[in-house]
N, C-alpha and C positions, 0 to 999 in steps of 0.2 A: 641463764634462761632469758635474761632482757634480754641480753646482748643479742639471741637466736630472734628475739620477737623484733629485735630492732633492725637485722637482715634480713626477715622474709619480708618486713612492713617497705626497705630498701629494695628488695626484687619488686615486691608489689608496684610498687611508684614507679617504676623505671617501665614498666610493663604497660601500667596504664599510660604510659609518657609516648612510648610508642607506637599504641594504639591509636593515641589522639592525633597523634604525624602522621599515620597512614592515612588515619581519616582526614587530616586536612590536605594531603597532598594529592589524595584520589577526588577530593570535592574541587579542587581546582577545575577538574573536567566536568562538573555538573552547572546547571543554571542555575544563576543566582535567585534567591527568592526574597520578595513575593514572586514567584512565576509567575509571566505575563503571559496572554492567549496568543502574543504576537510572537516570543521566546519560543514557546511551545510549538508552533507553525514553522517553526526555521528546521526545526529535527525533522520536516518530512519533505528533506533534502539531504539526510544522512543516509551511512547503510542503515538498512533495517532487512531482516528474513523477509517481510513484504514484498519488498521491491529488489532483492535479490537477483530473481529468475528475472525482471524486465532489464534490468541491465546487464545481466549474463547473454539473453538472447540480442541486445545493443550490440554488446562486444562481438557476439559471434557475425550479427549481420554487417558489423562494419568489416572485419578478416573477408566475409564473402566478396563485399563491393570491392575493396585493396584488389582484390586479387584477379576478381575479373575485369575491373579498368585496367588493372595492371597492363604495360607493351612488353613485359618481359615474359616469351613464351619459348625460349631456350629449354630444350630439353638434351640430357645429356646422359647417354647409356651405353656401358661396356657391355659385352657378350666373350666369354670365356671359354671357348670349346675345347677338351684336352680327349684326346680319342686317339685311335690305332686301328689302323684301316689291312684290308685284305690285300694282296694285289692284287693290278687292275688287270694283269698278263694271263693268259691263259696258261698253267702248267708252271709260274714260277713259282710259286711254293713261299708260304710266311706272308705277314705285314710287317707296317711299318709303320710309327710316327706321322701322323698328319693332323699337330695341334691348331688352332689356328685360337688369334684375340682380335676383336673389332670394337673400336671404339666410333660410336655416331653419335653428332651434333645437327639435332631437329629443331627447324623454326619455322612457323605456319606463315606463309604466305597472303594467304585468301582463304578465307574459310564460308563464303555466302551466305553471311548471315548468323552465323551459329554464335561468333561474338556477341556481336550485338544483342541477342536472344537474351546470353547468361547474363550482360551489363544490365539490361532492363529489369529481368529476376530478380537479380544484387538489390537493385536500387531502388526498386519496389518493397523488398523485404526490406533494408533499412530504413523506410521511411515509415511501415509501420513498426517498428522496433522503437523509433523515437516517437513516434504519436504517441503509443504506447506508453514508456514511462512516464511520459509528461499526466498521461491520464492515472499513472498507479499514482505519481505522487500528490495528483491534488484529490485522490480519494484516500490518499494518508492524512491529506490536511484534516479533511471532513470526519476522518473515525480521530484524530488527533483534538481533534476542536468538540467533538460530542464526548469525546471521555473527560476532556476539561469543564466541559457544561456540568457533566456528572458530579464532579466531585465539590464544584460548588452549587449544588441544586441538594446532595447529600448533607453538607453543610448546613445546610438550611431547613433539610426535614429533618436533621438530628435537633437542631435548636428550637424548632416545633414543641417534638416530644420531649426533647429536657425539659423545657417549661412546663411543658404538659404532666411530667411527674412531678416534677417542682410541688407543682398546685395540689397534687391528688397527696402528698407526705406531707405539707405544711398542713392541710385539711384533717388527715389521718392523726399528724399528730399533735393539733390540737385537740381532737377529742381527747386521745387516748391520754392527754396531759390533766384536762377537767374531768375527766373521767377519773382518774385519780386524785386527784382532789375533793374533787366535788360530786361526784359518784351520780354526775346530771345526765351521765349519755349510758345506755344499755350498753351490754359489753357485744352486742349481736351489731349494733349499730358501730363502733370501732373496728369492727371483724371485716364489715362490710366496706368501711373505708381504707381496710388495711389493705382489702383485696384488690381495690380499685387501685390502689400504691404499687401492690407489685405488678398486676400486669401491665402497668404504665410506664415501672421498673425494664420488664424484658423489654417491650417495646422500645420503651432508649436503646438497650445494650444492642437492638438487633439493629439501630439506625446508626451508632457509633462503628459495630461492626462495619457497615456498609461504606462509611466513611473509609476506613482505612482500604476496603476493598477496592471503590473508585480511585483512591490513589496508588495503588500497586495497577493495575487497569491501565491509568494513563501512564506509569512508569516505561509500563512494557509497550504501551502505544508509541511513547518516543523513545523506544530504544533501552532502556537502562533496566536493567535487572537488579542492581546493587544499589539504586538509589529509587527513593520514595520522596515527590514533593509534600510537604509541608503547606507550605503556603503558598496560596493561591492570587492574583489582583482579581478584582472583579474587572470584564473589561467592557469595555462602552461600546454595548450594540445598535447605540439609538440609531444609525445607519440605516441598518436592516428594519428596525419599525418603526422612521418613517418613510421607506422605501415605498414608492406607488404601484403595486400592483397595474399589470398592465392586461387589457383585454389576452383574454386564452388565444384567439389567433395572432394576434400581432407576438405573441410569447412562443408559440407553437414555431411560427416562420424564422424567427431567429434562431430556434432550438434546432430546427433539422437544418440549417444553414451552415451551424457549426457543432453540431453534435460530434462528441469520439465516437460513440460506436455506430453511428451511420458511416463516417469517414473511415473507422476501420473496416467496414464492410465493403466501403468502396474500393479502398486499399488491398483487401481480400480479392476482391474479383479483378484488380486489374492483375495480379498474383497469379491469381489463378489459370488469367489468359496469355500474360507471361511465361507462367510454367508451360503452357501448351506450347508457345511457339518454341522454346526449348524441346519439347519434347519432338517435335516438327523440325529440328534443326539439326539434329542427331541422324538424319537420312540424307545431308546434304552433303556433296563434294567437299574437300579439302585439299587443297594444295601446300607443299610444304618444302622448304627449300634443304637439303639431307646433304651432309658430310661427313662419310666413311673413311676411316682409316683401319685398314687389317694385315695383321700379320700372322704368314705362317711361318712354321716349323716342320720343315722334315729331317728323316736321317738321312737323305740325300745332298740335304740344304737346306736353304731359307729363301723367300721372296718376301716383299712388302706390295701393298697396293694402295691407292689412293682415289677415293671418287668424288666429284659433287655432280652433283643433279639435282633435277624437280619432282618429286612426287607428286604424283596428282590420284588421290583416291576418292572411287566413285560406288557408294553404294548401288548394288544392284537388286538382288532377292532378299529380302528380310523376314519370308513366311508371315503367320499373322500376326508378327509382332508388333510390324506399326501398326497394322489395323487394330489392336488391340489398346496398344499407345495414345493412338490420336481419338480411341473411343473413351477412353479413360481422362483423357485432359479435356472431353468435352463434356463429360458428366462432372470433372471438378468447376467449369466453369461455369455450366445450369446451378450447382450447387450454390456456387458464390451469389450467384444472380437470385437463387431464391430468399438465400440469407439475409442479404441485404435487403430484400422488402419484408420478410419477418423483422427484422431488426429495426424498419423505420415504425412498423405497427406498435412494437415494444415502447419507440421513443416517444411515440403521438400518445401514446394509453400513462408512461410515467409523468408525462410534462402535465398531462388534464390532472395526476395524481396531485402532483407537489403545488401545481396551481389552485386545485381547489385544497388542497392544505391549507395554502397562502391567506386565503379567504376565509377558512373557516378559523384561521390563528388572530387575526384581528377583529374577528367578531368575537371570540373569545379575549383576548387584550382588553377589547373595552367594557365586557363584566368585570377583568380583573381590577383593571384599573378604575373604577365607580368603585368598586369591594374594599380595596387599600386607599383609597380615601375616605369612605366611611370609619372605616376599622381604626385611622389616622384620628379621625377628626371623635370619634366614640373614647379612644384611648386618653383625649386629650380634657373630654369629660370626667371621667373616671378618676384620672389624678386631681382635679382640682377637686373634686368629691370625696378625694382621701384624705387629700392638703386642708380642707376641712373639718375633717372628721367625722363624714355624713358618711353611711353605706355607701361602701365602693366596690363592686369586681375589678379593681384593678389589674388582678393577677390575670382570670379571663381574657378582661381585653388585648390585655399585652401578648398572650398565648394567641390570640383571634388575629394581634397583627403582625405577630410574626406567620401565620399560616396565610396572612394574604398577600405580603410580600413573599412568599414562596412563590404559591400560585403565579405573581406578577410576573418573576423571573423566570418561570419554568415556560412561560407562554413567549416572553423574548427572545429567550435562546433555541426555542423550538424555532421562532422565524428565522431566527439565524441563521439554525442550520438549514432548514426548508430551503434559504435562499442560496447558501452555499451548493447544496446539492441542483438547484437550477443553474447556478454563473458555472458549474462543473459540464453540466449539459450542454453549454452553449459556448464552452470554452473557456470562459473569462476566468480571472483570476480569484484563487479561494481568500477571502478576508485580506484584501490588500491593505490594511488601515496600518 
């Protein structure tokens, strides 16, 4: 029987031996911790499902551009006719054999324009395809950087209400201790502090919860399903608060300067007129340089034949179909045109948003910061009042300063982000530090 307990406790060990190798060999691929905010900003230059579809359509509009800069417009097509014909005689009677194969090598000459049309399409879509990404990934940076705020902003309303039951159980249970003892406190008044204990109780557990939630949140922000950070650095926003806010016009004019989605809009409509003269270019002449090789088969014999020549083909009647075409590419490019000045009104109404954000986050900063210097300087009363022996809330104040460095920090990383989402507006780079 030992000897059975001494094998399974041998399977056991070997199991957890290789469990702890998986897991170090798969942490290899995670970032090391404390996680820094600057770490964390490099994954929103990974795959991620976010930014999937922007560089899927990348891919595709570069294959477009390849193809139509492409000079290689060889085309190359058999034709295989195998048949038996009537005779051509009046009164002879029967057919015969008259298979014929044609093999033709087409290459366009001159096409008036119709090149050029699709090369412009191509390279107008490529070019929003990479504006594009550039724009999904520094709106990765900014949900990447807000999930990071999260999880130490959680941190810190969890250490709040720990404190905060801390205080309400050490209360509860010193009555409930003199109370037994010394039978000095009613048991209504115990009751009452017990109660106070546990909803201060759930409160922790629903702020701990939150903790682990914000960190599955940014997990999945940068990619990783199977990993959950741990630990976090705080990282040094002083940057961004003491960043000088600059008058709303002067902010405005740099905004629609280099805004994405004005330039996408713009990009949009030069598309749009692109597409048209494609669709404009589809009724034009083409000339094309053609060489035919065919051979027949009959049961009389066989010939061979050989041609080149010039094609020149010229649309002539199309019914309403270009009218219809060219009415169609001109309602997509009023469209684009309207888009684009909805789209600047959008950008003039977010930038007044985050600007008066801006404003109203450092008039806020500096309640916080008067609040956590008092809260500092009251704490620092309190202990020497304890250190004493004289009446002290020490416990309060401590609970009072960790609530106002919360506050402090929830009002930094708010300009943080506020400013990231404006240098994202105007193009500039998200938390270059």
């Amino acid at each position: 029987m030992l000897l059975d307990a001494h094998k399974s406790m041998k399977r056991l060990g070997v199991f957890f031996l290789s469990v702890w190798l998986a897991a170090v060999v798969e942490a290899n691929d995670f970032p090391a911790e404390p996680l820094t905010l600057s770490t964390a900003l490099s994954f929103a230059e990974q795959p991620h499902p976010f930014t999937s579809n922007a560089r899927l359509d990348l891919e595709l509009a570069k294959v477009n551009q390849a193809f139509h800069g492409s000079s290689n417009r060889l085309d190359l097509e058999a034709l295989i006719v195998p048949q038996r014909v009537d005779q051509a005689v009046s009164g002879s009677g029967g057919s015969f054999t008259d298979s014929y194969a044609t093999l033709r090598i087409r290459h366009p000459i001159y096409d008036f324009g119709r090149g050029k049309a699709n090369q412009s399409h191509a390279s107008t879509d490529l070019a929003i395809a990479e504006h594009n990404l550039k724009f999904v990934q520094a709106a990765r940076k900014i949900e990447i950087m807000q999930r990071f705020f999260d999880v130490l902003i959680a941190d810190l309303d969890y250490g709040v209400k720990n404190e905060k039951m801390t205080l309400t159980f050490l209360r509860y249970n010193r009555y409930q201790e003199e109370m037994d003892m010394h039978q000095s406190h009613a048991e209504v008044d115990v009751l009452d502090l017990e109660t106070i204990y546990r909803e201060a109780f759930v409160v922790r557990q629903a702020a701990n919860f939150e903790r682990r939630n914000a960190r599955r949140t940014l997990a999945l922000a940068l990619g990783f399903t199977d990993y959950v950070p741990r630990d976090l650095a705080t990282p040094d926003v002083s940057a961004y608060v003491t960043r000088e806010v600059p008058e709303f016009e002067i902010l405005l004019d740099e905004v629609l300067q280099n805004n994405h989605d004005m330039k996408q809009a713009e990009l949009n409509l030069d598309k749009a007129t692109a597409a048209s003269e494609v669709s404009k270019s589809k009724y034009l002449p083409q000339l094309d340089a053609v060489l035919e090789a065919t051979n027949w088969h009959r049961e009389t014999g066989s010939r061979n034949a050989t041609s080149v020549g010039i094609q020149f083909t010229v649309p002539l009647v199309s019914g309403a179909r270009k009218s219809r075409d060219q009415r169609i590419s001109h309602i997509a490019v009023e469209r684009a045109r309207a888009r684009l000045a909805e789209t600047e009104h959008a950008v003039r109404q977010k930038t007044f948003d985050l600007w008066q954000a801006l404003t109203l986050h450092h008039v806020r900063l500096s309640a916080a910061e008067v609040r956590l210097n008092y809260r500092d300087q009251y704490m620092d009363r309190a202990r020497a009042l304890y250190e004493l022996e004289e009446r002290s809330d020490l416990g309060d104040a401590q609970a009072e300063l960790l609530r106002a460095l919360l506050e402090s920090n929830r009002v930094e990383y708010a300009l943080a982000l506020t400013w990231s989402e404006l240098d994202a507006l105007m193009g500039k780079p998200v938390f270059p530090f």
